[in-house]
N, CA, C and O atoms as a CHARMM CRD file, in Angstrom:
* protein
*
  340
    1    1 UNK  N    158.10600  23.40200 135.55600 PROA 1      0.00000
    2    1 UNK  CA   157.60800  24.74000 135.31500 PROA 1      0.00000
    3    1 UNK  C    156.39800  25.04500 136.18600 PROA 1      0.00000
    4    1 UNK  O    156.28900  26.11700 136.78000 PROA 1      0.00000
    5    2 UNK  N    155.35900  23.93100 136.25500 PROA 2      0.00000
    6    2 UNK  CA   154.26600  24.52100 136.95400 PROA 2      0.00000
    7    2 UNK  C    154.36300  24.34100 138.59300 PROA 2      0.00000
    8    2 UNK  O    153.44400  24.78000 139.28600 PROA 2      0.00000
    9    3 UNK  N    155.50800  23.68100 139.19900 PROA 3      0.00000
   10    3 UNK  CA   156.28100  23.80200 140.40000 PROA 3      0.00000
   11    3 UNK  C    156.86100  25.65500 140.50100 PROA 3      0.00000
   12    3 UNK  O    156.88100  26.29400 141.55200 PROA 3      0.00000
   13    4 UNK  N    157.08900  25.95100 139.75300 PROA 4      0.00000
   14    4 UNK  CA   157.94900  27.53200 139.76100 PROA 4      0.00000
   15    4 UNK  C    156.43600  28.77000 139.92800 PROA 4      0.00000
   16    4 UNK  O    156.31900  29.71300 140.71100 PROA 4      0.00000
   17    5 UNK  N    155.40700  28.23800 138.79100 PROA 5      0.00000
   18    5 UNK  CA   154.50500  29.12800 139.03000 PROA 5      0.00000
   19    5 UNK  C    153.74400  28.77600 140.29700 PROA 5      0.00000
   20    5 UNK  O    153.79200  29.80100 140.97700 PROA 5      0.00000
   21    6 UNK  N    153.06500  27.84200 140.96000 PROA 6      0.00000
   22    6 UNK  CA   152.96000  27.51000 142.32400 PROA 6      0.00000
   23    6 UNK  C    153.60000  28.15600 143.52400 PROA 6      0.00000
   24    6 UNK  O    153.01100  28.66300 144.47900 PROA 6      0.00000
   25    7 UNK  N    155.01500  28.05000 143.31100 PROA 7      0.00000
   26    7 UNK  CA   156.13900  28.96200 144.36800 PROA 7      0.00000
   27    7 UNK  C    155.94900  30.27300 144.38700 PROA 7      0.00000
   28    7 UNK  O    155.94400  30.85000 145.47400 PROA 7      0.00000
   29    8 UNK  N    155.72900  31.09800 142.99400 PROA 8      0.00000
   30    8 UNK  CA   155.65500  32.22500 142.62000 PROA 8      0.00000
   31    8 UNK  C    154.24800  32.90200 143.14500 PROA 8      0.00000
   32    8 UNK  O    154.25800  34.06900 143.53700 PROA 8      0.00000
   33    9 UNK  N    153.17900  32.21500 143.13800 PROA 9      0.00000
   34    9 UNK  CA   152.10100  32.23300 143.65700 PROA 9      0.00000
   35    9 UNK  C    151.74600  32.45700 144.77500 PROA 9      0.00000
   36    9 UNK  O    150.92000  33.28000 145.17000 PROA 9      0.00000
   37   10 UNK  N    152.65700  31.37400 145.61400 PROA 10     0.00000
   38   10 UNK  CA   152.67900  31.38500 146.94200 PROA 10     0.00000
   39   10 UNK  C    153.17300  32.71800 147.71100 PROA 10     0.00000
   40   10 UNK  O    152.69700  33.48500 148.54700 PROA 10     0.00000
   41   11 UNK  N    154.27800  32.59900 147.04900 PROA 11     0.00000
   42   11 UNK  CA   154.91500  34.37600 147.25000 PROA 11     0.00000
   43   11 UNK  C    154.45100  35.34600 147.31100 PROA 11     0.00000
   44   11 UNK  O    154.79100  36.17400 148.15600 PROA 11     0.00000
   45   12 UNK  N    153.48500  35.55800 146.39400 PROA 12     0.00000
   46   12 UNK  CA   152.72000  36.74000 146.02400 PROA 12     0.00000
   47   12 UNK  C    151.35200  36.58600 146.83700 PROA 12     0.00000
   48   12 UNK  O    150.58200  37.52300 146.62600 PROA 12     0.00000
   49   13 UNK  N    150.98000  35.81600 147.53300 PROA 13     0.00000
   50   13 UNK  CA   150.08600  35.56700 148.51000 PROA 13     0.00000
   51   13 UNK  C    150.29500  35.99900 149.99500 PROA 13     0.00000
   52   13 UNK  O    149.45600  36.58100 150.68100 PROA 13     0.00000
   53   14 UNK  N    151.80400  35.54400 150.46100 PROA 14     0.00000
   54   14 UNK  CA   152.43100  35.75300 151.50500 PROA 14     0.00000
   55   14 UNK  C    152.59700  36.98800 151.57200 PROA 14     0.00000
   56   14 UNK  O    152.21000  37.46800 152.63700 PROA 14     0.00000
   57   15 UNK  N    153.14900  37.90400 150.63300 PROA 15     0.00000
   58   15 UNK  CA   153.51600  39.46000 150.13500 PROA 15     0.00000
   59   15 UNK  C    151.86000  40.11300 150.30100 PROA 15     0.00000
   60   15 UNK  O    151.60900  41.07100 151.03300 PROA 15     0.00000
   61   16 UNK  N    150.98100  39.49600 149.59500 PROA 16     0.00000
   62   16 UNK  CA   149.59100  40.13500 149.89100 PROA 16     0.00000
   63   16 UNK  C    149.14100  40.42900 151.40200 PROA 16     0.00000
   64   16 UNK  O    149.04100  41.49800 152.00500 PROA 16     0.00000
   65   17 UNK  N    148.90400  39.10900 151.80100 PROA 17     0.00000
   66   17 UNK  CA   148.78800  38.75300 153.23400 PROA 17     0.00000
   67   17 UNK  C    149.09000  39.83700 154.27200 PROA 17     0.00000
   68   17 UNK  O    148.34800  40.61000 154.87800 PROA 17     0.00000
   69   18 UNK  N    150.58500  39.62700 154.28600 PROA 18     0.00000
   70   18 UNK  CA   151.33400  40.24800 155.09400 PROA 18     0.00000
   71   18 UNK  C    151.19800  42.33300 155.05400 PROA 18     0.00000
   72   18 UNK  O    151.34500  43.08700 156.01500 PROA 18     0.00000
   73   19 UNK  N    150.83700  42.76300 153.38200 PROA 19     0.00000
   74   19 UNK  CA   150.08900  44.04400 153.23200 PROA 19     0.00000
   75   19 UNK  C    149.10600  44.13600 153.53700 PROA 19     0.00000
   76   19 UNK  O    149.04000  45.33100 153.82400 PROA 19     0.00000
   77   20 UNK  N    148.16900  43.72100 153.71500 PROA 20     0.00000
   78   20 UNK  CA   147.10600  43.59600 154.16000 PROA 20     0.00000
   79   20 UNK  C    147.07800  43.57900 155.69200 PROA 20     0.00000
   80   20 UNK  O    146.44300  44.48800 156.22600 PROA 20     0.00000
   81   21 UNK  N    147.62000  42.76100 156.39600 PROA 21     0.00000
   82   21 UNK  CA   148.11400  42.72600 157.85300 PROA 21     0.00000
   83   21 UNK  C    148.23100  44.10600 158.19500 PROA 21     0.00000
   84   21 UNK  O    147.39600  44.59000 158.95900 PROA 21     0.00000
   85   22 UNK  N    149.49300  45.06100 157.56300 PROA 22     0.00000
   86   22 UNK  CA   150.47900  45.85800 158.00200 PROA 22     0.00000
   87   22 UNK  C    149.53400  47.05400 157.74200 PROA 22     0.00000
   88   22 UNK  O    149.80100  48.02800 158.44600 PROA 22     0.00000
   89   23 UNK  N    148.40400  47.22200 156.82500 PROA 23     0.00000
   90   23 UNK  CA   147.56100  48.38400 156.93500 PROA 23     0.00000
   91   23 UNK  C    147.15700  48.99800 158.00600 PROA 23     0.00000
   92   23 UNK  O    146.47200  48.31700 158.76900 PROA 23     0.00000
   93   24 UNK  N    147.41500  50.30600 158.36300 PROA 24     0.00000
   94   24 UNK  CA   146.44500  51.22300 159.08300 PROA 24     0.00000
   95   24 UNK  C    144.83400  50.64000 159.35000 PROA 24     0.00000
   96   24 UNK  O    144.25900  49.94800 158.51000 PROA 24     0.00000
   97   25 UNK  N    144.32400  50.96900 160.43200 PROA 25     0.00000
   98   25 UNK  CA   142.72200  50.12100 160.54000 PROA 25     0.00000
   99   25 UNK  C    141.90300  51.59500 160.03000 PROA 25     0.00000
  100   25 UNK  O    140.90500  51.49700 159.31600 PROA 25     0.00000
  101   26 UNK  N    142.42300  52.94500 160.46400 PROA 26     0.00000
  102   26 UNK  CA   142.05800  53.93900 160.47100 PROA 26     0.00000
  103   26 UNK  C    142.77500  54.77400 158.83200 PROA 26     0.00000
  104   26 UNK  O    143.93800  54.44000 158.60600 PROA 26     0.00000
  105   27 UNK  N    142.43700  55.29900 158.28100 PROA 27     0.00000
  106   27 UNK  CA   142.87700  56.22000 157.22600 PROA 27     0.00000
  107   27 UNK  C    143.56300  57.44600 157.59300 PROA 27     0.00000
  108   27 UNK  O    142.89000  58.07100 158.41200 PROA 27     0.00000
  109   28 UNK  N    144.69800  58.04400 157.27600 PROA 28     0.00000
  110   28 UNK  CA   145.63200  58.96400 157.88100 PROA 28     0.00000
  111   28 UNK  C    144.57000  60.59800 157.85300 PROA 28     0.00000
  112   28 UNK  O    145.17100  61.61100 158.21200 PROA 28     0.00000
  113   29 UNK  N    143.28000  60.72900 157.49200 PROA 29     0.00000
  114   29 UNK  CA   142.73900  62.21800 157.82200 PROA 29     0.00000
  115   29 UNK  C    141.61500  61.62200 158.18600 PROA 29     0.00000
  116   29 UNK  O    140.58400  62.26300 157.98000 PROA 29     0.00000
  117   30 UNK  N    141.47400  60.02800 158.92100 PROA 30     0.00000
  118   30 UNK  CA   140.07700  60.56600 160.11000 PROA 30     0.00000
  119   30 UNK  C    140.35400  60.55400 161.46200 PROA 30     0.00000
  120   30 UNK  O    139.51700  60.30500 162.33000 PROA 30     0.00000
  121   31 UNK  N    141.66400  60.85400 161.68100 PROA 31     0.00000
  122   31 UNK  CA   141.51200  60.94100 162.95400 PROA 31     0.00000
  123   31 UNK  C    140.66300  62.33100 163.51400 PROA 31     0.00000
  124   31 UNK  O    140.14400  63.01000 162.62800 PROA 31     0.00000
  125   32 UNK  N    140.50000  62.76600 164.86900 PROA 32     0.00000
  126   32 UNK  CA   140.06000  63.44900 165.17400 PROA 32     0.00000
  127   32 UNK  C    140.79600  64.79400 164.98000 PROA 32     0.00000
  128   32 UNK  O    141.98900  64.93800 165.24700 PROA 32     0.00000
  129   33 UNK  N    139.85500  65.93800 164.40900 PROA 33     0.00000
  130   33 UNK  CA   140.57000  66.83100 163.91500 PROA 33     0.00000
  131   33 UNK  C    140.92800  68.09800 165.25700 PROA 33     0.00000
  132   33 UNK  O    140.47000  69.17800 164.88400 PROA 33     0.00000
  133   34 UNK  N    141.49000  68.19000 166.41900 PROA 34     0.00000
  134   34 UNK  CA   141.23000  68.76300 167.71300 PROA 34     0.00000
  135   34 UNK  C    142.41000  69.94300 167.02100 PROA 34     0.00000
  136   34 UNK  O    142.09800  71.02000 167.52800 PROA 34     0.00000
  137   35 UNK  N    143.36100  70.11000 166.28100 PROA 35     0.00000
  138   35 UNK  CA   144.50100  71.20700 166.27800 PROA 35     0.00000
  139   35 UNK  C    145.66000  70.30800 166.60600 PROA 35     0.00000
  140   35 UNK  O    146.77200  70.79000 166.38900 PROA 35     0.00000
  141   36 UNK  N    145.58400  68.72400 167.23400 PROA 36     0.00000
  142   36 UNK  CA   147.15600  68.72300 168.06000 PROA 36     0.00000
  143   36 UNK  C    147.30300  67.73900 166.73600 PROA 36     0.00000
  144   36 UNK  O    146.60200  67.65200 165.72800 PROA 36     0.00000
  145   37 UNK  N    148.54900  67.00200 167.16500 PROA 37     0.00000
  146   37 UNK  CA   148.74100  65.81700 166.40300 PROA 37     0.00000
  147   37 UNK  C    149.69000  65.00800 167.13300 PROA 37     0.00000
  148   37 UNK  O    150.64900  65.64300 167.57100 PROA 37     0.00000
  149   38 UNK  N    149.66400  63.60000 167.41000 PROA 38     0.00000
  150   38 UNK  CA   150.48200  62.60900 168.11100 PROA 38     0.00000
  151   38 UNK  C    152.16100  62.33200 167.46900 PROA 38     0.00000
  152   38 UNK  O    152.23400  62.36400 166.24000 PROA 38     0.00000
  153   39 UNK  N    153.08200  62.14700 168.00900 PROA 39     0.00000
  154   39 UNK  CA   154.30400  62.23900 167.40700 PROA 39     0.00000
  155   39 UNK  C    154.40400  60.67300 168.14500 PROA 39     0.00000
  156   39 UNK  O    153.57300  60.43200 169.02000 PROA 39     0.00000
  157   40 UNK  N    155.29100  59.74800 167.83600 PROA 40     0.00000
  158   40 UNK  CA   155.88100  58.44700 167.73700 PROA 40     0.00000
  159   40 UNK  C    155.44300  57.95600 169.06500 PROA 40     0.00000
  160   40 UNK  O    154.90600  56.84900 169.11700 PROA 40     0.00000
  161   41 UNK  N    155.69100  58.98600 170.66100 PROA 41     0.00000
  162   41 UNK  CA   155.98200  58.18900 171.55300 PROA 41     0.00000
  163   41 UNK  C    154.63400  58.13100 172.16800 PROA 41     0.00000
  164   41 UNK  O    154.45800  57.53900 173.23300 PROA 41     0.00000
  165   42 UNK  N    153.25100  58.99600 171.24100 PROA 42     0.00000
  166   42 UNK  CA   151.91500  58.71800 171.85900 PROA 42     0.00000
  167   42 UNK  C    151.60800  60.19100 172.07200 PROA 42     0.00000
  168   42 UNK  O    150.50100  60.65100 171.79500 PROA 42     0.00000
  169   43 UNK  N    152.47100  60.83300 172.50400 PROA 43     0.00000
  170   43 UNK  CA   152.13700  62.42100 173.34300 PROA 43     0.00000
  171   43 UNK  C    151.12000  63.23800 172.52500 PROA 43     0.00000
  172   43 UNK  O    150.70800  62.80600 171.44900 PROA 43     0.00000
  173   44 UNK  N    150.86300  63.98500 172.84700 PROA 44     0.00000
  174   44 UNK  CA   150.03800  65.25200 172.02000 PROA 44     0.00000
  175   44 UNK  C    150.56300  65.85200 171.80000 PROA 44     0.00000
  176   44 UNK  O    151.51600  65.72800 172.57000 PROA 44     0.00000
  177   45 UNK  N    150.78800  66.84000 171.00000 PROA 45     0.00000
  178   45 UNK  CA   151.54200  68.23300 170.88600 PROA 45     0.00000
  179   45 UNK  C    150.69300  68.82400 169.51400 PROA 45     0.00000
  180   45 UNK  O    150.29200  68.42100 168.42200 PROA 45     0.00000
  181   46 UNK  N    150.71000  70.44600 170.60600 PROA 46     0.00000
  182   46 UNK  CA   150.09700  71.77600 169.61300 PROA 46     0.00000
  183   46 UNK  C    150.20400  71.41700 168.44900 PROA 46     0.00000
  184   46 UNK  O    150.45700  70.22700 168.25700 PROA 46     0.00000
  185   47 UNK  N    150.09100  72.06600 167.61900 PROA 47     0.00000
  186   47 UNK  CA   150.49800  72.38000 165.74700 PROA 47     0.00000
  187   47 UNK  C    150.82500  73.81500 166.12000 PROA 47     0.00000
  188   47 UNK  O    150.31300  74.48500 167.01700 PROA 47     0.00000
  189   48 UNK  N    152.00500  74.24100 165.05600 PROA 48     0.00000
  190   48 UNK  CA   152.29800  75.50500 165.44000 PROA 48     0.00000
  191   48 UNK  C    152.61600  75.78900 163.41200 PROA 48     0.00000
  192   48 UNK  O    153.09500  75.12400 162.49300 PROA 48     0.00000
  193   49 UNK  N    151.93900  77.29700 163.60100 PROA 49     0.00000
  194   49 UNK  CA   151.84100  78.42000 162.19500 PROA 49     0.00000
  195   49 UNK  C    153.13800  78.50900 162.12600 PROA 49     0.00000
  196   49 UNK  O    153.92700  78.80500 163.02300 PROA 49     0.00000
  197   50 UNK  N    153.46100  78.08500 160.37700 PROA 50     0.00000
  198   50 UNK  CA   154.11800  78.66600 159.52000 PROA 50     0.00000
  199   50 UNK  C    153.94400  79.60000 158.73500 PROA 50     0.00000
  200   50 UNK  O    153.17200  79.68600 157.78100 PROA 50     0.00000
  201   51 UNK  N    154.87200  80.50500 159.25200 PROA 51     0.00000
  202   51 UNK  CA   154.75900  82.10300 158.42300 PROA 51     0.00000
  203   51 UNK  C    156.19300  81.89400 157.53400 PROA 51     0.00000
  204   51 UNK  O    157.20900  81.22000 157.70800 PROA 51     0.00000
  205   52 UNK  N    155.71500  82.85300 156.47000 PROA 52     0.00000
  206   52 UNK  CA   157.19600  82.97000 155.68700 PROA 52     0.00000
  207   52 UNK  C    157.85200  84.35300 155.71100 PROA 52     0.00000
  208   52 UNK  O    157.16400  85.36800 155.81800 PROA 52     0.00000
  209   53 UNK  N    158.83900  84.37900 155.63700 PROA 53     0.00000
  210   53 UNK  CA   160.09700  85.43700 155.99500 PROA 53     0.00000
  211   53 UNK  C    159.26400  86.63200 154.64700 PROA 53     0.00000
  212   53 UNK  O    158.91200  86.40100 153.49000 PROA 53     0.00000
  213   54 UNK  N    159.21100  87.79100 155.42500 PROA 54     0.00000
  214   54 UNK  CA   158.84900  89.12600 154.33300 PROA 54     0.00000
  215   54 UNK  C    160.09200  89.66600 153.17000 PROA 54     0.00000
  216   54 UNK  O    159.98500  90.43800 152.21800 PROA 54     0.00000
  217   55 UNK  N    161.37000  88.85000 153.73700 PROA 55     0.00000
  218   55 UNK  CA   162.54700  89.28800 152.62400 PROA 55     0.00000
  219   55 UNK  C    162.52900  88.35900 151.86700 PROA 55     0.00000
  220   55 UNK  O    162.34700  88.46100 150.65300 PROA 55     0.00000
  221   56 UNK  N    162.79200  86.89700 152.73400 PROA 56     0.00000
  222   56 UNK  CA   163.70100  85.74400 151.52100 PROA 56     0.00000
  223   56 UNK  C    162.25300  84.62700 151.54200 PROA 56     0.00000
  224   56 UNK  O    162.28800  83.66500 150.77500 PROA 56     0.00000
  225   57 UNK  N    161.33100  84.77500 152.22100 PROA 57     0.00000
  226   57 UNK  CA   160.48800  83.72500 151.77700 PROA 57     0.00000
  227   57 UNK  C    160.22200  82.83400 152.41300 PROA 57     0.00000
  228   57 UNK  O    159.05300  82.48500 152.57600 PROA 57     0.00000
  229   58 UNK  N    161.45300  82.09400 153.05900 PROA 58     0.00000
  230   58 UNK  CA   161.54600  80.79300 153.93200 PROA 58     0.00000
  231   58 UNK  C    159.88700  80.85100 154.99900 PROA 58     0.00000
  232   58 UNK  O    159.23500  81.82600 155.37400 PROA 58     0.00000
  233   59 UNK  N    159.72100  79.73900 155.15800 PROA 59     0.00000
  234   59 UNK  CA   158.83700  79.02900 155.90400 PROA 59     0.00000
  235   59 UNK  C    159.08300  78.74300 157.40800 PROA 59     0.00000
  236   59 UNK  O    159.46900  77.59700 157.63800 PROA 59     0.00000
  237   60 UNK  N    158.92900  79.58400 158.50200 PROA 60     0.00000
  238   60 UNK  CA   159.58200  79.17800 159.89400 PROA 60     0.00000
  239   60 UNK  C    158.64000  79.29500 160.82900 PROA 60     0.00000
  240   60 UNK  O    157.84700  80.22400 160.67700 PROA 60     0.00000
  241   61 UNK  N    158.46600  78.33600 162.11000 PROA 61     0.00000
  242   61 UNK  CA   157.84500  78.53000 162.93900 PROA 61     0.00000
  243   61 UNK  C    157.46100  79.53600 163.59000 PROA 61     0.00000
  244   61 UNK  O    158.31900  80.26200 164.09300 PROA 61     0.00000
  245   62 UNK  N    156.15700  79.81600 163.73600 PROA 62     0.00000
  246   62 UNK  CA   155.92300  81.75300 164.39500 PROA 62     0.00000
  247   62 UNK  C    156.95400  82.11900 165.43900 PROA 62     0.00000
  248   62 UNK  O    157.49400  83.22200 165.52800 PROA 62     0.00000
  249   63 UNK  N    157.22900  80.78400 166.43300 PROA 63     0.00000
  250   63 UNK  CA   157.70200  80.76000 167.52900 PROA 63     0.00000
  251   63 UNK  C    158.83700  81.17800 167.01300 PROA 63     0.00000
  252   63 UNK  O    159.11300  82.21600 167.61300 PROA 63     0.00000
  253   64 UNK  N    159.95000  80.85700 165.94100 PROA 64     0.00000
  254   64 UNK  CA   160.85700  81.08200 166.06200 PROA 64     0.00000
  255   64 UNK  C    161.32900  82.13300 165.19100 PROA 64     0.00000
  256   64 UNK  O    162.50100  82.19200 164.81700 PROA 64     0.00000
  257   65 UNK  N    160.68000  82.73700 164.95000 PROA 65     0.00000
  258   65 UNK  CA   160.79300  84.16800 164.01100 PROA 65     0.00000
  259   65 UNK  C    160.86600  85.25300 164.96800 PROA 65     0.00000
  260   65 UNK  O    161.11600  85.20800 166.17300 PROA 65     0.00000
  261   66 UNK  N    160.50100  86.62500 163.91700 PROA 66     0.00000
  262   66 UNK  CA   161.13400  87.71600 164.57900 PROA 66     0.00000
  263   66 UNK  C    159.99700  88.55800 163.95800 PROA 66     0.00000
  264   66 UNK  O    159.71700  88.58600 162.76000 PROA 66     0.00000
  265   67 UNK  N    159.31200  89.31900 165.06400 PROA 67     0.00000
  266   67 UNK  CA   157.92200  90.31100 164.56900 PROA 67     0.00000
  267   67 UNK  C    158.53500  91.82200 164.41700 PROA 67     0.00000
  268   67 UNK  O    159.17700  92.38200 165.30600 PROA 67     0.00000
  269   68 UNK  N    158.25500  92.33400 163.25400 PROA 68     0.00000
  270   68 UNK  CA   158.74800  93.93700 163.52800 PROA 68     0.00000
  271   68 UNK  C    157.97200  94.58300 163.01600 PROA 68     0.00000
  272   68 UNK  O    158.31900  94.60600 161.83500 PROA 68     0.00000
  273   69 UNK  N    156.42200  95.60100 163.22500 PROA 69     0.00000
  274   69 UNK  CA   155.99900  96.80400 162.74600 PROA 69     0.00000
  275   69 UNK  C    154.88000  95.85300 161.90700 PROA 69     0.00000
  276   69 UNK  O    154.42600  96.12700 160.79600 PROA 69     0.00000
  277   70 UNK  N    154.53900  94.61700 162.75600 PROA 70     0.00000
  278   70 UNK  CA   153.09000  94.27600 161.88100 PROA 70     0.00000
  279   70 UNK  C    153.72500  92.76300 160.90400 PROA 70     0.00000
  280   70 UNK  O    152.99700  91.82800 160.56900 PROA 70     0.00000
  281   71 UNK  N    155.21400  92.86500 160.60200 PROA 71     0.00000
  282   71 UNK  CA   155.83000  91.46400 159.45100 PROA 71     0.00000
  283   71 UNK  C    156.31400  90.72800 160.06600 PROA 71     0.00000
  284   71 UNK  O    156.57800  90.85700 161.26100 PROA 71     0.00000
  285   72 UNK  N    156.51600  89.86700 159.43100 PROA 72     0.00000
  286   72 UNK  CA   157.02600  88.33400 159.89400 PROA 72     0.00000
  287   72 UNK  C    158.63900  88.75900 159.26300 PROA 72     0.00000
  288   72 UNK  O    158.77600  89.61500 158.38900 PROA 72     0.00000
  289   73 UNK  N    159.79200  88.00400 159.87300 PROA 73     0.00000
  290   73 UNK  CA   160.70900  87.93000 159.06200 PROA 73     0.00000
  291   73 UNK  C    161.75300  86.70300 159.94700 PROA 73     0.00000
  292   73 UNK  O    161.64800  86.76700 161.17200 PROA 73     0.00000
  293   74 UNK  N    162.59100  85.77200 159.46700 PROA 74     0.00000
  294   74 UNK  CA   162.91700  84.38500 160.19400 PROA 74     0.00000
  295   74 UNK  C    164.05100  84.94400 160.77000 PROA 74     0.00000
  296   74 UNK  O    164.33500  84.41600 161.84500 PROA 74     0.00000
  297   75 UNK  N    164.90000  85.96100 160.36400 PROA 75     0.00000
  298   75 UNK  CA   166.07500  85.99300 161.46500 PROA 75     0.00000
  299   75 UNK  C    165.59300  87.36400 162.39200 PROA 75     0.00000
  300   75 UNK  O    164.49300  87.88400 162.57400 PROA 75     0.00000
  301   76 UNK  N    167.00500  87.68900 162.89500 PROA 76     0.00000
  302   76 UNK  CA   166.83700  89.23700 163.21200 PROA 76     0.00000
  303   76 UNK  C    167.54700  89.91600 161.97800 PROA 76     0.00000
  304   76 UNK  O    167.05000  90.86100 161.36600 PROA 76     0.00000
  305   77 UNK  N    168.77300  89.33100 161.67500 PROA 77     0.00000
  306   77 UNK  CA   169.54500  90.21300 160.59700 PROA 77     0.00000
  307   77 UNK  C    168.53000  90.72100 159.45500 PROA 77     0.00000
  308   77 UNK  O    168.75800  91.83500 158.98500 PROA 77     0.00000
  309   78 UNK  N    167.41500  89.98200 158.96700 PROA 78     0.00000
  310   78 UNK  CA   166.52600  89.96000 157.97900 PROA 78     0.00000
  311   78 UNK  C    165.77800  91.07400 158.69100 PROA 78     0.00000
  312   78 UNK  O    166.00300  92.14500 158.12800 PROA 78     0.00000
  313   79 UNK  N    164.77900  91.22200 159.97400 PROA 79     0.00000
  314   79 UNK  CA   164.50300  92.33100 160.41500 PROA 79     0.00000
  315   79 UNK  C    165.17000  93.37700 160.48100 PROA 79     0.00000
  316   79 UNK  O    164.75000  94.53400 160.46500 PROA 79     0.00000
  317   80 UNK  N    165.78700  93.16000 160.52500 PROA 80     0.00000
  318   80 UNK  CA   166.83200  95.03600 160.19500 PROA 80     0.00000
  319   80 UNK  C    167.17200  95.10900 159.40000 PROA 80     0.00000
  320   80 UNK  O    168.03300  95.98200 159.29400 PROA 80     0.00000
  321   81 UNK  N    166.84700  94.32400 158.19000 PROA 81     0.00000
  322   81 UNK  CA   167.31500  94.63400 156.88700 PROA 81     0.00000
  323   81 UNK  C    168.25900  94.26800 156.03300 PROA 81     0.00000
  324   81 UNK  O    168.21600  94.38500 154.80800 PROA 81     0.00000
  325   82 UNK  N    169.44400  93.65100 156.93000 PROA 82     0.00000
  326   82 UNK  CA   170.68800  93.57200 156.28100 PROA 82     0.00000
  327   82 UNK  C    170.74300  91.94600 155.67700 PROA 82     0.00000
  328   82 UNK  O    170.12200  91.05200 156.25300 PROA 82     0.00000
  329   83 UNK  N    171.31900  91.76700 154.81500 PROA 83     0.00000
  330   83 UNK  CA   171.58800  90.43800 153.98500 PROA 83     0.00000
  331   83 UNK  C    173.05100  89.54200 154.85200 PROA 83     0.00000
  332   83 UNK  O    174.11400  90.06500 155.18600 PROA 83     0.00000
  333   84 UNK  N    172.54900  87.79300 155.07300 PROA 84     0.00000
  334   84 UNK  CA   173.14300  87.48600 156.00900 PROA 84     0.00000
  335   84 UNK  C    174.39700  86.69300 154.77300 PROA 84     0.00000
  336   84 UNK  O    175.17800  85.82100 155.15500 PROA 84     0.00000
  337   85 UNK  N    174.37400  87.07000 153.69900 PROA 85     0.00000
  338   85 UNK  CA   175.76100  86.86700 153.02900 PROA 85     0.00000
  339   85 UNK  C    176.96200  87.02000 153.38600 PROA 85     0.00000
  340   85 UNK  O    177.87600  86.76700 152.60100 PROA 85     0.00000
């Protein structure tokens, strides 16, 4: 028995260890706050505004929306009004 808790021990040491290892050195909101943010391969890239649609709500990139008379709206069909049912 006290062979099993020993093993069990050990385990849970190795499991510690190894979390501890695998931590971030930095905390995920100190990096530098400039507007961009790094994606996987290192690069920089903008941050880009989410506006939501003036009919149905949705959440879409400014870039990829549609401006009419001052509103936001995510398609065109939604800018002119009509329901894309």
């Amino acid at each position: 028995m006290s062979k099993l808790l020993v093993f069990l021990l050990v385990l849970f040491a190795i499991y510690w260890v190894r979390r501890m290892l695998s931590k971030p050195k930095h905390p995920p909101g100190a990096g530098p706050r400039s507007g961009a943010s790094r994606n996987r391969a290192g690069q920089t890239q903008a941050s880009t505004r989410m506006l939501s649609c003036q009919r149905c709500g949705v959440h879409v990139p400014e870039s990829e929306g549609v401006r009419v008379g001052g509103e936001f709206f995510c398609c065109e069909a939604h800018a002119r009004g009509r329901d894309e049912s």
